[in-house]
GUMIVO-171774 format. One record per residue: residue in one letter; y, z, x of N, C-alpha, C, O in turn. Coordinates in nm, 3 decimals. Each point is the difference from the previous one (the first is absolute). Layout:
+---------+---------+---------+---------+----------+---------+---------+---------+---------+---------+---------+---------+---------+
| residuo | n_north |    n_up |  n_east | ca_north |   ca_up | ca_east | c_north |    c_up |  c_east | o_north |    o_up |  o_east |
+---------+---------+---------+---------+----------+---------+---------+---------+---------+---------+---------+---------+---------+
|       A |       Y |       Z |       X |        Y |       Z |       X |       Y |       Z |       X |       Y |       Z |       X |
...
+---------+---------+---------+---------+----------+---------+---------+---------+---------+---------+---------+---------+---------+
//
This chain:
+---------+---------+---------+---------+----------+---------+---------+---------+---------+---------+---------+---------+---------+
| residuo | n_north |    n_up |  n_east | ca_north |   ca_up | ca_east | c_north |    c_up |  c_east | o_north |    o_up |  o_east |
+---------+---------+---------+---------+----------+---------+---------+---------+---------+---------+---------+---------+---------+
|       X |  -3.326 |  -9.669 |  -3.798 |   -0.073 |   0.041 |   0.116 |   0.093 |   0.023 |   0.119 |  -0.033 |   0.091 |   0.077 |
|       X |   0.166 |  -0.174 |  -0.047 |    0.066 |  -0.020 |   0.086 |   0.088 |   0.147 |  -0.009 |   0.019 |   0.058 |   0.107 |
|       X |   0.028 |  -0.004 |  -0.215 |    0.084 |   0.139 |  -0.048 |  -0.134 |   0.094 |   0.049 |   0.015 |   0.105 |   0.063 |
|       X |  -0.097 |  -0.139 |  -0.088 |   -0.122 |   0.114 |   0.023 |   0.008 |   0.020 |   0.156 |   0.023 |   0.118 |   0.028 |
|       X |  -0.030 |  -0.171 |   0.043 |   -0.079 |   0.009 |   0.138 |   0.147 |   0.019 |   0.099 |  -0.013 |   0.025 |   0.120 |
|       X |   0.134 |  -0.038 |  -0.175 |    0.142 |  -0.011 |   0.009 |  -0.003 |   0.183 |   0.001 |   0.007 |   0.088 |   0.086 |
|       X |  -0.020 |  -0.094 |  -0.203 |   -0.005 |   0.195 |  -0.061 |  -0.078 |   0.091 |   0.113 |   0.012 |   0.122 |   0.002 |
|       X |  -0.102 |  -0.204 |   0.105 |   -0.100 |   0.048 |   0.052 |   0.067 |   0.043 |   0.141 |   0.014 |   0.107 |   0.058 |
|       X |   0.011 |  -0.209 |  -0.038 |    0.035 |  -0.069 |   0.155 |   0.152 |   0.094 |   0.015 |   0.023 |   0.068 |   0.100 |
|       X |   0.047 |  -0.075 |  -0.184 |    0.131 |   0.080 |   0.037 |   0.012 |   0.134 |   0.087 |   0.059 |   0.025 |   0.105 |
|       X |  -0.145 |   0.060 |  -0.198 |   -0.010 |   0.162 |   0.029 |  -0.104 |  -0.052 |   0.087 |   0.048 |   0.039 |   0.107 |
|       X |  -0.140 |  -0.091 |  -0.079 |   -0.100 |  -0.004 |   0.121 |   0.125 |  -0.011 |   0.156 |  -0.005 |   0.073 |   0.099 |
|       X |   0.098 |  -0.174 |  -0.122 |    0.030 |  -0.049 |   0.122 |   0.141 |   0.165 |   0.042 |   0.050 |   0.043 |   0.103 |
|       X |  -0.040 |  -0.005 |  -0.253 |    0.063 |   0.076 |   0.094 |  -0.009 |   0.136 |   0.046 |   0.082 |   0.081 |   0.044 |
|       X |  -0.219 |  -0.081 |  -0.070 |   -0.029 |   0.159 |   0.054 |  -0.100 |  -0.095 |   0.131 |  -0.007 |   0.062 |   0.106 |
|       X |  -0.044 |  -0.159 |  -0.106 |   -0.002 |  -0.043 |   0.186 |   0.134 |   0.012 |   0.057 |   0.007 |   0.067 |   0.103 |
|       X |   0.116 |  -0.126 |  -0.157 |    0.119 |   0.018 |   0.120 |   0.046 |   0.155 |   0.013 |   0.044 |   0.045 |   0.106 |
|       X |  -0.063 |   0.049 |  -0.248 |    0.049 |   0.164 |   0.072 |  -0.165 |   0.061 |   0.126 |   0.019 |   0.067 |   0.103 |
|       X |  -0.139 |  -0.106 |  -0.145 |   -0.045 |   0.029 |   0.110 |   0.009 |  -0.058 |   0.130 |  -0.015 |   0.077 |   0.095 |
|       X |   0.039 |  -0.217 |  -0.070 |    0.071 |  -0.053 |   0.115 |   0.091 |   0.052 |   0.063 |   0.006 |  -0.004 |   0.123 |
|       X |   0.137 |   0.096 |  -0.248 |    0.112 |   0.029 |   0.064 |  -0.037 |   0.135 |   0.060 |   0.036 |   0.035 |   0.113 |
|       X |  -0.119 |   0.050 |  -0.206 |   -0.045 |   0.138 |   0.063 |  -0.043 |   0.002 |   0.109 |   0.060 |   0.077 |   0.075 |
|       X |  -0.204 |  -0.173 |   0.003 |   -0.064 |  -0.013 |   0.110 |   0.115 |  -0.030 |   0.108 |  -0.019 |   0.067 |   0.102 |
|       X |   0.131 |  -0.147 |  -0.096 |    0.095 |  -0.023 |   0.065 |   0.062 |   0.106 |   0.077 |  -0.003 |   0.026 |   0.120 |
|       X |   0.094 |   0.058 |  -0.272 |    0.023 |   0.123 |   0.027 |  -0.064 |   0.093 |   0.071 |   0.059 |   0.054 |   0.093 |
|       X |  -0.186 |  -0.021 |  -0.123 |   -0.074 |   0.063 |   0.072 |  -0.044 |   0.013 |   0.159 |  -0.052 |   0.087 |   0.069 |
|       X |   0.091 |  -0.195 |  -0.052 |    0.017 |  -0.085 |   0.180 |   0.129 |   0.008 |   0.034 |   0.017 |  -0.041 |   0.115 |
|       X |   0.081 |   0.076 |  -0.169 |    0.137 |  -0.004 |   0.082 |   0.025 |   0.162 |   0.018 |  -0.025 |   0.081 |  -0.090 |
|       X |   0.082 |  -0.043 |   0.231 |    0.006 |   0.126 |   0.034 |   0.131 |  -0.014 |   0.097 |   0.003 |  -0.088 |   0.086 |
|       X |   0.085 |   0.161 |  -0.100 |    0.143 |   0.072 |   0.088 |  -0.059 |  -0.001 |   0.140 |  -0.104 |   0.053 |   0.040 |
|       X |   0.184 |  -0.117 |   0.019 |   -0.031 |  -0.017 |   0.137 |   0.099 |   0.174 |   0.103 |   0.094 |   0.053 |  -0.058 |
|       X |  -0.125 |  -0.017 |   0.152 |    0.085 |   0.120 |   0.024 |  -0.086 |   0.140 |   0.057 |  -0.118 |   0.029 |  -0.020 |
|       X |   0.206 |   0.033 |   0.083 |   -0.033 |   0.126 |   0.043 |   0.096 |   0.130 |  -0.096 |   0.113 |  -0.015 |  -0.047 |
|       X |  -0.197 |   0.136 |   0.040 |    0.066 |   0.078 |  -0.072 |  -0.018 |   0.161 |   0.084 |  -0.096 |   0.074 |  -0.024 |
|       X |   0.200 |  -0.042 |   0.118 |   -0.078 |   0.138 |   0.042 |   0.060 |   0.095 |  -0.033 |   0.113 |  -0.035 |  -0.035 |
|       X |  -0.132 |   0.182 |   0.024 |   -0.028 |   0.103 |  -0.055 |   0.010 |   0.123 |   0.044 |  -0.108 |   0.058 |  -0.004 |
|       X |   0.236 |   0.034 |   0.065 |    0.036 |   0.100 |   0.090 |   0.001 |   0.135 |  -0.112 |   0.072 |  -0.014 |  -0.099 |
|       X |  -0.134 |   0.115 |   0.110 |    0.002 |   0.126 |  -0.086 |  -0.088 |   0.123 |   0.142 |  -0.080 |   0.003 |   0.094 |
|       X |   0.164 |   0.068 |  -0.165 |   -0.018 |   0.100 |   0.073 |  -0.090 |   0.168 |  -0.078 |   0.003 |   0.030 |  -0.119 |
|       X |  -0.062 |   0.036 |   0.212 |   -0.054 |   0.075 |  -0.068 |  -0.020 |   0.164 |   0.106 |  -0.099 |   0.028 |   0.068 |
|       X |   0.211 |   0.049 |  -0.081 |    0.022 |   0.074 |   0.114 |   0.063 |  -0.112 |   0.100 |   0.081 |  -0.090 |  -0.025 |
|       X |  -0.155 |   0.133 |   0.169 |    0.019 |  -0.057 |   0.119 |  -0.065 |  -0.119 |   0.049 |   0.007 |  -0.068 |   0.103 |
|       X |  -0.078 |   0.064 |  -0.221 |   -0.115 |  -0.133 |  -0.016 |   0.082 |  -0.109 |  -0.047 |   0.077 |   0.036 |  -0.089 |
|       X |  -0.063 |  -0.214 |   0.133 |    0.005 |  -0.077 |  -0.018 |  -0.026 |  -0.099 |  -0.081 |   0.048 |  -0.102 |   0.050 |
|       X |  -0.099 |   0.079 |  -0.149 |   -0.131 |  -0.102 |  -0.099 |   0.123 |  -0.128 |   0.031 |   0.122 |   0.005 |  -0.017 |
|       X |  -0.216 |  -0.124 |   0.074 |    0.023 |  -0.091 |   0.030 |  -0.089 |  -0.117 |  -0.029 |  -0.088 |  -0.040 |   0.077 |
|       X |   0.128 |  -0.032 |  -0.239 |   -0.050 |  -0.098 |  -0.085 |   0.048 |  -0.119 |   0.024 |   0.117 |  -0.033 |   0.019 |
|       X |  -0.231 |  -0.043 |  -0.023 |    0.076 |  -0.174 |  -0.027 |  -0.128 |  -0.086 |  -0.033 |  -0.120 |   0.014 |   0.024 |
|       X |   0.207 |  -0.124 |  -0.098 |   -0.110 |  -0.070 |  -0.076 |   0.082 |  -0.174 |   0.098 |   0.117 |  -0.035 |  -0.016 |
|       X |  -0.209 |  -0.033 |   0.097 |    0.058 |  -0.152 |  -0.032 |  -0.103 |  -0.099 |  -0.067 |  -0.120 |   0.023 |   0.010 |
|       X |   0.153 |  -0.101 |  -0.060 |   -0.069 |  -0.114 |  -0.092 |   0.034 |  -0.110 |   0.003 |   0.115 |  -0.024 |  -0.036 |
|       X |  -0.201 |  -0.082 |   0.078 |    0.043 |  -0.136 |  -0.039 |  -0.022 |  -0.077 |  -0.178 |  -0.046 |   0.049 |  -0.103 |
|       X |   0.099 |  -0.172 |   0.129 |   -0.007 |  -0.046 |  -0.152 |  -0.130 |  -0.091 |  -0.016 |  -0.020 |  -0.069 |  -0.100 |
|       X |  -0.064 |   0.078 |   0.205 |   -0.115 |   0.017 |  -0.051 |  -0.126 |   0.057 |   0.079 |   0.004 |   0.025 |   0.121 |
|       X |  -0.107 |  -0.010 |  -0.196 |   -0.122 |   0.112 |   0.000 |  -0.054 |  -0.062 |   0.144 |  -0.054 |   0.071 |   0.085 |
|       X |   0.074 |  -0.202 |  -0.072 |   -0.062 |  -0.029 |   0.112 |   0.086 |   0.039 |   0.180 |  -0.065 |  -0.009 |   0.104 |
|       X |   0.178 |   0.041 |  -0.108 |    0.077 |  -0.036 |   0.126 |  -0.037 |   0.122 |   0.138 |  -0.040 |   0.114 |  -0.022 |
|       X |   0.054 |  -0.147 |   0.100 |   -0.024 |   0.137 |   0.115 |   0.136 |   0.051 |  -0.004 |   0.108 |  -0.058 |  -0.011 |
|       X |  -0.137 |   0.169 |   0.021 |    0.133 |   0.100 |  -0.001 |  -0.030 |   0.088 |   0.134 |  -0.102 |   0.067 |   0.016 |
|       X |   0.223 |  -0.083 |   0.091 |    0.000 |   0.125 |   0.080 |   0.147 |   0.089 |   0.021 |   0.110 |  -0.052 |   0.018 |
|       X |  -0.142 |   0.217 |  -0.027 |    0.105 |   0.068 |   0.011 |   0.006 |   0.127 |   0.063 |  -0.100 |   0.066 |   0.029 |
|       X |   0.284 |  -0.012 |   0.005 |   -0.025 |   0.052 |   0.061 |   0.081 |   0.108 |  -0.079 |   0.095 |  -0.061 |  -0.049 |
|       X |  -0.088 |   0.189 |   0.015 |    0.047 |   0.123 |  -0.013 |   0.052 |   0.110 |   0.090 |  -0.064 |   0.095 |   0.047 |
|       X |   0.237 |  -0.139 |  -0.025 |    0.047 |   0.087 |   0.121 |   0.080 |   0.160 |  -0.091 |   0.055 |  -0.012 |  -0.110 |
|       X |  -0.064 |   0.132 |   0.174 |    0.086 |   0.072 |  -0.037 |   0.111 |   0.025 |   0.057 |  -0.046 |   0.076 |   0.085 |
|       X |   0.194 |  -0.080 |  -0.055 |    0.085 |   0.004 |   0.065 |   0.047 |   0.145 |   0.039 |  -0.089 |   0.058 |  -0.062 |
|       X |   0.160 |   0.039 |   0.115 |    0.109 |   0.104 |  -0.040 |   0.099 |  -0.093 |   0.099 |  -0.040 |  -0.048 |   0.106 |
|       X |   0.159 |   0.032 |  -0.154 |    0.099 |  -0.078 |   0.096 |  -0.054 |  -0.136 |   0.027 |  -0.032 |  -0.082 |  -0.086 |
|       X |   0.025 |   0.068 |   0.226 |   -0.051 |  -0.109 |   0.073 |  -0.116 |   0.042 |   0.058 |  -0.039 |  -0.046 |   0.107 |
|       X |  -0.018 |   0.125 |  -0.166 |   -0.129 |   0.053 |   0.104 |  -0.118 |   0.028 |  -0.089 |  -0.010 |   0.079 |  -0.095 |
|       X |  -0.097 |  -0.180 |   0.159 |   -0.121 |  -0.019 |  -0.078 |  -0.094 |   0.118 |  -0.001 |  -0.068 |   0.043 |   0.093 |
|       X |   0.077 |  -0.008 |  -0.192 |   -0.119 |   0.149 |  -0.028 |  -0.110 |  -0.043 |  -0.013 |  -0.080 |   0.064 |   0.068 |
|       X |   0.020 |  -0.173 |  -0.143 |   -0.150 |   0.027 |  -0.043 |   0.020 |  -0.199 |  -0.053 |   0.102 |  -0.058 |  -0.036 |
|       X |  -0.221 |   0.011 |   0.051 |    0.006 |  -0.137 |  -0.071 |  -0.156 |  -0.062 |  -0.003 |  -0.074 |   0.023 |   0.096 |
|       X |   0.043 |  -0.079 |  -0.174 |   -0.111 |  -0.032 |  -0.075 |  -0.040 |  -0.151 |   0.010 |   0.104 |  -0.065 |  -0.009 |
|       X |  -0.220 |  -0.023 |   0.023 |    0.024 |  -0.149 |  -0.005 |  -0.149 |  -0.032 |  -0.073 |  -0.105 |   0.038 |   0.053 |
|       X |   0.107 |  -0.099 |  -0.162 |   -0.134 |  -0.040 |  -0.048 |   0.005 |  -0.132 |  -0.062 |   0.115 |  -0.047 |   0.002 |
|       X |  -0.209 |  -0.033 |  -0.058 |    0.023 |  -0.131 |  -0.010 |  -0.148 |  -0.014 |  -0.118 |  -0.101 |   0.069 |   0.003 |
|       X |   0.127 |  -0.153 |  -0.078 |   -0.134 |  -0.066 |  -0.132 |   0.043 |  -0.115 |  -0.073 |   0.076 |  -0.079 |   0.057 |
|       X |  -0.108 |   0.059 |  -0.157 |    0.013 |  -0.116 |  -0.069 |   0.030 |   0.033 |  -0.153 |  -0.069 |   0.066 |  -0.077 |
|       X |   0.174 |  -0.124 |   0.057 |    0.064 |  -0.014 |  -0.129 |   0.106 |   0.148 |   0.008 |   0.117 |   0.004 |  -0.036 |
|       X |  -0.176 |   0.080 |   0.077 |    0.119 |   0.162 |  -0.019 |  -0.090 |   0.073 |   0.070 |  -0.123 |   0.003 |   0.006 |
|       X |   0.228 |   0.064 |   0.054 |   -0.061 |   0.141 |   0.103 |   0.069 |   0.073 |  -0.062 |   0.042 |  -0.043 |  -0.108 |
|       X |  -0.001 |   0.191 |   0.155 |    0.011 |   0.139 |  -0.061 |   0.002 |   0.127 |   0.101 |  -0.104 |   0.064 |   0.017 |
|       X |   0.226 |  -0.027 |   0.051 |   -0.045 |   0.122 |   0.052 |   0.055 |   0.123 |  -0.035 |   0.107 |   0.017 |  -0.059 |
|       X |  -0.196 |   0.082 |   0.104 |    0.049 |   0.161 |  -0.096 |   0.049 |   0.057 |   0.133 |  -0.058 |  -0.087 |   0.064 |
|       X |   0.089 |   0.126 |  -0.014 |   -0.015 |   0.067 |   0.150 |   0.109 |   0.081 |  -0.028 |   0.085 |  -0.017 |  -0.087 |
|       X |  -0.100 |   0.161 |   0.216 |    0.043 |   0.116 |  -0.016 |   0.097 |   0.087 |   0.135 |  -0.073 |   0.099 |   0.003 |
|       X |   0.139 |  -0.080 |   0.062 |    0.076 |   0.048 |   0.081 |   0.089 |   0.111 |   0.007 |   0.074 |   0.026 |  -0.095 |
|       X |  -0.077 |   0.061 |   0.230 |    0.048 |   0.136 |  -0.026 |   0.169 |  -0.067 |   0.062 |   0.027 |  -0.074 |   0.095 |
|       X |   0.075 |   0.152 |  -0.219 |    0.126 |  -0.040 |   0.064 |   0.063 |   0.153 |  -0.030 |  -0.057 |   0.104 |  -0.034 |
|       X |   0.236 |  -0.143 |   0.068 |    0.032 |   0.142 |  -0.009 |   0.122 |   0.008 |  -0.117 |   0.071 |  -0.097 |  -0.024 |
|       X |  -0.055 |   0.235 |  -0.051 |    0.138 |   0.029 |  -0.062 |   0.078 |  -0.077 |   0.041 |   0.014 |  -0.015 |   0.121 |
|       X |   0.057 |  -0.054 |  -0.213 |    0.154 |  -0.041 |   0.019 |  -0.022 |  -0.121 |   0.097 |   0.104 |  -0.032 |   0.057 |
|       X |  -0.171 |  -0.015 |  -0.037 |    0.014 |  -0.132 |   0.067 |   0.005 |  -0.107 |  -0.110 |  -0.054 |   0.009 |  -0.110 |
|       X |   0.136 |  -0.122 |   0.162 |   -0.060 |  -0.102 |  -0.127 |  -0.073 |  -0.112 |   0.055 |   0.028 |  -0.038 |   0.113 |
|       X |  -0.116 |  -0.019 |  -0.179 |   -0.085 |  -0.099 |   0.097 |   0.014 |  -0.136 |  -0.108 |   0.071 |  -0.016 |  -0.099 |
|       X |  -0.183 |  -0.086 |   0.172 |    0.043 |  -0.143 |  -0.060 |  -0.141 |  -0.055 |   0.019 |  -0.046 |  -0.005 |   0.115 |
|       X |  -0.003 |  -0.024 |  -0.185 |   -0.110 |  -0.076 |  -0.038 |  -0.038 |  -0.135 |   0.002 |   0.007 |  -0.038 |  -0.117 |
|       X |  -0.056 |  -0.086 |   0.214 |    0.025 |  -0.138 |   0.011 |  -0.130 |  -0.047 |  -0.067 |  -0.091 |   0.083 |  -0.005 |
|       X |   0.071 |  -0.196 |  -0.043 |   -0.120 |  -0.033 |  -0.044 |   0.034 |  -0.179 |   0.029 |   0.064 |  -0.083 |  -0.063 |
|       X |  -0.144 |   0.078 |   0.194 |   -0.009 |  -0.188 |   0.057 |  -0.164 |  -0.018 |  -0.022 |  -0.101 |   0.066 |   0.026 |
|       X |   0.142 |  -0.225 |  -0.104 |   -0.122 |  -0.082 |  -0.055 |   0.013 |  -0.115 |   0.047 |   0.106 |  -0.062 |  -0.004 |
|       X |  -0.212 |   0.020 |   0.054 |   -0.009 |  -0.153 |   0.016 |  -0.133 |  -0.055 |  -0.075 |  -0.115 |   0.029 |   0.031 |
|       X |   0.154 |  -0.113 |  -0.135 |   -0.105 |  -0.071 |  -0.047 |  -0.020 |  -0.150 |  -0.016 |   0.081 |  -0.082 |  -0.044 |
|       X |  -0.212 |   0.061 |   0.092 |   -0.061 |  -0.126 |   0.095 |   0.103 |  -0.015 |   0.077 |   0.074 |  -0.098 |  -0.009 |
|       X |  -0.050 |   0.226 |   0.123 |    0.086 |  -0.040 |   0.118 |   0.151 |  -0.019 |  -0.029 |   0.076 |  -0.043 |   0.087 |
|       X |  -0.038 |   0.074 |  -0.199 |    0.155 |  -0.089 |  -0.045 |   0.035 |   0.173 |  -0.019 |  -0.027 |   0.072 |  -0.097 |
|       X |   0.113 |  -0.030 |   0.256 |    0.063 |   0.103 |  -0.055 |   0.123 |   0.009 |  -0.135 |   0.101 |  -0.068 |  -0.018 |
|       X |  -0.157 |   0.180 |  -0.060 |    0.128 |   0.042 |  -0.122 |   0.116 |   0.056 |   0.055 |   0.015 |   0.006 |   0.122 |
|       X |   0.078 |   0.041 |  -0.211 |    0.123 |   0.068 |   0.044 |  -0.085 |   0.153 |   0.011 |  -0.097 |   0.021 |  -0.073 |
|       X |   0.140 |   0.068 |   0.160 |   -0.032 |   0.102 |  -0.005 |   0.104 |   0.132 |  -0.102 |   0.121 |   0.021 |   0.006 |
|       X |  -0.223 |   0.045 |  -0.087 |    0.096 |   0.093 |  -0.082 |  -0.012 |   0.174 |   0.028 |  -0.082 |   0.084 |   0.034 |
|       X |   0.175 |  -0.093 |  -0.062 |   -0.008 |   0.225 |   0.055 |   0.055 |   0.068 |  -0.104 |   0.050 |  -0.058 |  -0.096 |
|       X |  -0.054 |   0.149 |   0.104 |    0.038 |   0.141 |  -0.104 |   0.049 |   0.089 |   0.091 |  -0.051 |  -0.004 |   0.112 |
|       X |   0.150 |   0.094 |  -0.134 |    0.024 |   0.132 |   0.056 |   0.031 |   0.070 |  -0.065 |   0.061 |  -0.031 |  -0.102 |
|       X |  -0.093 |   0.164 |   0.135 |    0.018 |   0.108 |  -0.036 |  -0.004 |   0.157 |   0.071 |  -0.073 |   0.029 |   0.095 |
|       X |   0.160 |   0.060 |  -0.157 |   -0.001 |   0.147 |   0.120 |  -0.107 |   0.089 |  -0.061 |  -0.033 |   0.023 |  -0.117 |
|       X |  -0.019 |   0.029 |   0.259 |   -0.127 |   0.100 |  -0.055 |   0.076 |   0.130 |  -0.044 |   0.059 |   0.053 |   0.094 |
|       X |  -0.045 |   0.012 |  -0.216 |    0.063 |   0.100 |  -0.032 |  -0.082 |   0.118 |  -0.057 |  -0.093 |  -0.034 |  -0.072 |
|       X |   0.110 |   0.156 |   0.089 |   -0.054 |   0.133 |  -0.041 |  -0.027 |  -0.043 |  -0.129 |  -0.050 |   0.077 |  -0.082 |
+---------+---------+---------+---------+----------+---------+---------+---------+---------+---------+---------+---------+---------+
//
């Protein structure tokens, strides 16, 4: 009886610990901002994603476009767990610009990250 219920209990306990480990997994998420400079003509497309590592946290941010040192266009929105912005700006040939993406979540500013790139024919 003891081999019997042994035979039972094994494969029971361990498909509870791979669904334990899955649900886990499923809750852990990359903490970070990711933004996103492409161009289309004279048009700008200006992407960014920030996210905390978890579903619950307030997130606020801001989306600057640079050329040089001089602020063209910038964006600020704020939600919970991940925000997302698409936004769009007229720039010119041959300039190259720089893209900032600042997050603060629950108030704890991140490092801020940028991209650059030249608007080309």
């Amino acid at each position: 009886m003891k081999r019997k219920f042994a035979s039972i209990l094994a494969p029971l306990l361990l498909v509870c610990i791979l669904f334990a480990q899955t649900a886990q997994a499923a809750e852990m998420r990359a903490t970070g901002g990711w933004p996103s400079l492409s161009f289309s003509g004279t048009t700008a497309m200006c992407m960014a994603i920030c996210q905390s590592d978890s579903a619950r946290d307030t997130i606020s941010a801001t989306l600057t476009l640079y050329q040089g040192t001089t602020r063209i266009d910038s964006w600020s929105t704020y939600g919970i767990g991940r925000i997302s912005f698409n936004e769009e700006c007229e720039v010119e040939y041959g300039k190259t610009y720089r893209l900032e993406l600042s997050c603060s979540i629950n108030g704890a500013a991140q490092p801020a990250v940028s991209g650059t790139k030249t608007c080309q024919r």
